[in-house]
N, C-alpha and C positions, 0 to 999 in steps of 0.2 A: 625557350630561347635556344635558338643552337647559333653556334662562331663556327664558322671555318675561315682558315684562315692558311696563305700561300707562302712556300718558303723564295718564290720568286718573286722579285721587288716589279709591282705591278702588273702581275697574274691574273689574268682572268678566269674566270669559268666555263665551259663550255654550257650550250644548252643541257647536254645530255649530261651534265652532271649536275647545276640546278635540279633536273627533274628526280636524280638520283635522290641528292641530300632533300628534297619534299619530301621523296615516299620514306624517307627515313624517319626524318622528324615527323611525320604521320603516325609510322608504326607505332615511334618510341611512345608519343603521344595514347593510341589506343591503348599501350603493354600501361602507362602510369594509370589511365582512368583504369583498366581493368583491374590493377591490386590495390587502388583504392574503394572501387567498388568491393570488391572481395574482401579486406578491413572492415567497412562498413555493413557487410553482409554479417559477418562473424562476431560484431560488437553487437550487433540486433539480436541474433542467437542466444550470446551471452546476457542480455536483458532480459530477454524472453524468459531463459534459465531460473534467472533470479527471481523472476516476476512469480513464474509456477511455482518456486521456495517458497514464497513470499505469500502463497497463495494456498500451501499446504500449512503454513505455519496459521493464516486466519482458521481457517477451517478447524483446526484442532484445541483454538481457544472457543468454539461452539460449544457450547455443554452437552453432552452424553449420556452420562447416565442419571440425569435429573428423576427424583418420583416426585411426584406433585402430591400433597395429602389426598386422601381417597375421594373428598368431597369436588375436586376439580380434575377436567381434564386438560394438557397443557400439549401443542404441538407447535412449534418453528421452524423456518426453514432460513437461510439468510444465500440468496446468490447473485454476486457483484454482476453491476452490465460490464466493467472489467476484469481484469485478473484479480484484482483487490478492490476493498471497497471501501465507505467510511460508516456500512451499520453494522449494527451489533446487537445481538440480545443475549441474556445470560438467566438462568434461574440459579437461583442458590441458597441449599439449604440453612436454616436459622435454627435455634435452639426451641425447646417447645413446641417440634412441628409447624411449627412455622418456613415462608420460604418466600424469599425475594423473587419480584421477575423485573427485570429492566430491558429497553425497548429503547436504544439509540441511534441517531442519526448523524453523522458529522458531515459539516457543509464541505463542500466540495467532492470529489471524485478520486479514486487513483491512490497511487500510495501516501501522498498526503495525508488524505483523508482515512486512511490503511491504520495507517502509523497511531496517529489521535484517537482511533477508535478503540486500541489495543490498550493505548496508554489510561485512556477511559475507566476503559473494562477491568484492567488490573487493576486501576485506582479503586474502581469500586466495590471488589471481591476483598480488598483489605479492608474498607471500610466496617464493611457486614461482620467480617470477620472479627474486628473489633467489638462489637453488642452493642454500636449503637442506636438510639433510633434511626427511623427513615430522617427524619428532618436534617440530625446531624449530618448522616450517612451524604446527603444532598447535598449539605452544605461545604461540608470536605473537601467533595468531590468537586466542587466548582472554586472551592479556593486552586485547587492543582490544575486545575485546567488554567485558572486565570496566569496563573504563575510558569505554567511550561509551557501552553500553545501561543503560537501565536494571535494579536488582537484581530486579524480578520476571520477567526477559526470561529467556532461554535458548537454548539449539540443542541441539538434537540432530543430532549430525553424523557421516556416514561420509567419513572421506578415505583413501585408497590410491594407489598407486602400483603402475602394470603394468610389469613389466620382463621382458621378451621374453628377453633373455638371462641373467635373472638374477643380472645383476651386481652384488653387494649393496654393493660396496666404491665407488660413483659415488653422488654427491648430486643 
């Protein structure tokens, strides 16, 4: 909105200044979309930023230096069609030579699914960590899920246990 406004009582405008005050309120017009565009360029950067964080922080919950006992070979790879994603895998080792592998999925895309997948994973490194069995380990981990994600959320999840010697009577 532009006002002009005359200090002479019933002032008019000439043509030529109509056409003045348009290309002004034109310009002024182009300079506002332009630093808003410009804002919006700059908050997209900063998302981006955060995304690639967000993006080197998955990747370094991947497991590294996993050995698998000598009687398996074990290889993974996990890469989001986004910047983040909602699967996971993790091997980790158990007492006895033994060693978990777990294989997740979380419904939806993006850092939602980012987020729940991470919460997941550290849920379930404590578990193991703990010595319990699989079954427990499972069931744990799905009470925390029920209790911190939300009800549209879910996982679809493989968890095993490799046991080279087959010892079924060890947690």
């Amino acid at each position: 909105v532009l006002y002009v406004d005359s200090h002479v009582a019933g002032g008019s405008l000439t043509q030529t200044s109509l056409r003045l005050l348009e290309s002004l309120a034109f310009e002024a017009t182009k300079s506002l979309e332009n630093v808003r565009l410009m804002h919006e360029e700059q908050e997209k950067k900063q998302i981006e930023q955060e995304l690639g964080m967000a993006r080197q922080v998955q990747m370094a919950l991947a497991p590294t230096a996993f050995q698998p006992p000598q009687e398996f070979e074990i290889a993974a790879q996990s890469i989001p069609s986004r910047y983040v994603g909602g699967d996971f895998y993790d091997f980790i080792a158990l007492k006895g030579g033994r060693s978990a592998l777990a294989l997740g999925d979380v419904s939806g895309k993006g850092v939602a699914a980012a987020l729940l997948a991470a919460m997941a994973q550290g849920a379930l490194q404590a578990q193991f960590v703990a010595h319990l069995p699989l079954t427990d380990v499972v069931t744990a981990l799905n009470k925390v899920l029920v209790q911190r994600s939300a009800s549209n959320r879910f996982i679809t999840l493989f968890c095993g246990v490799l046991d080279p010697d087959g010892d079924r009577k060890s947690t």
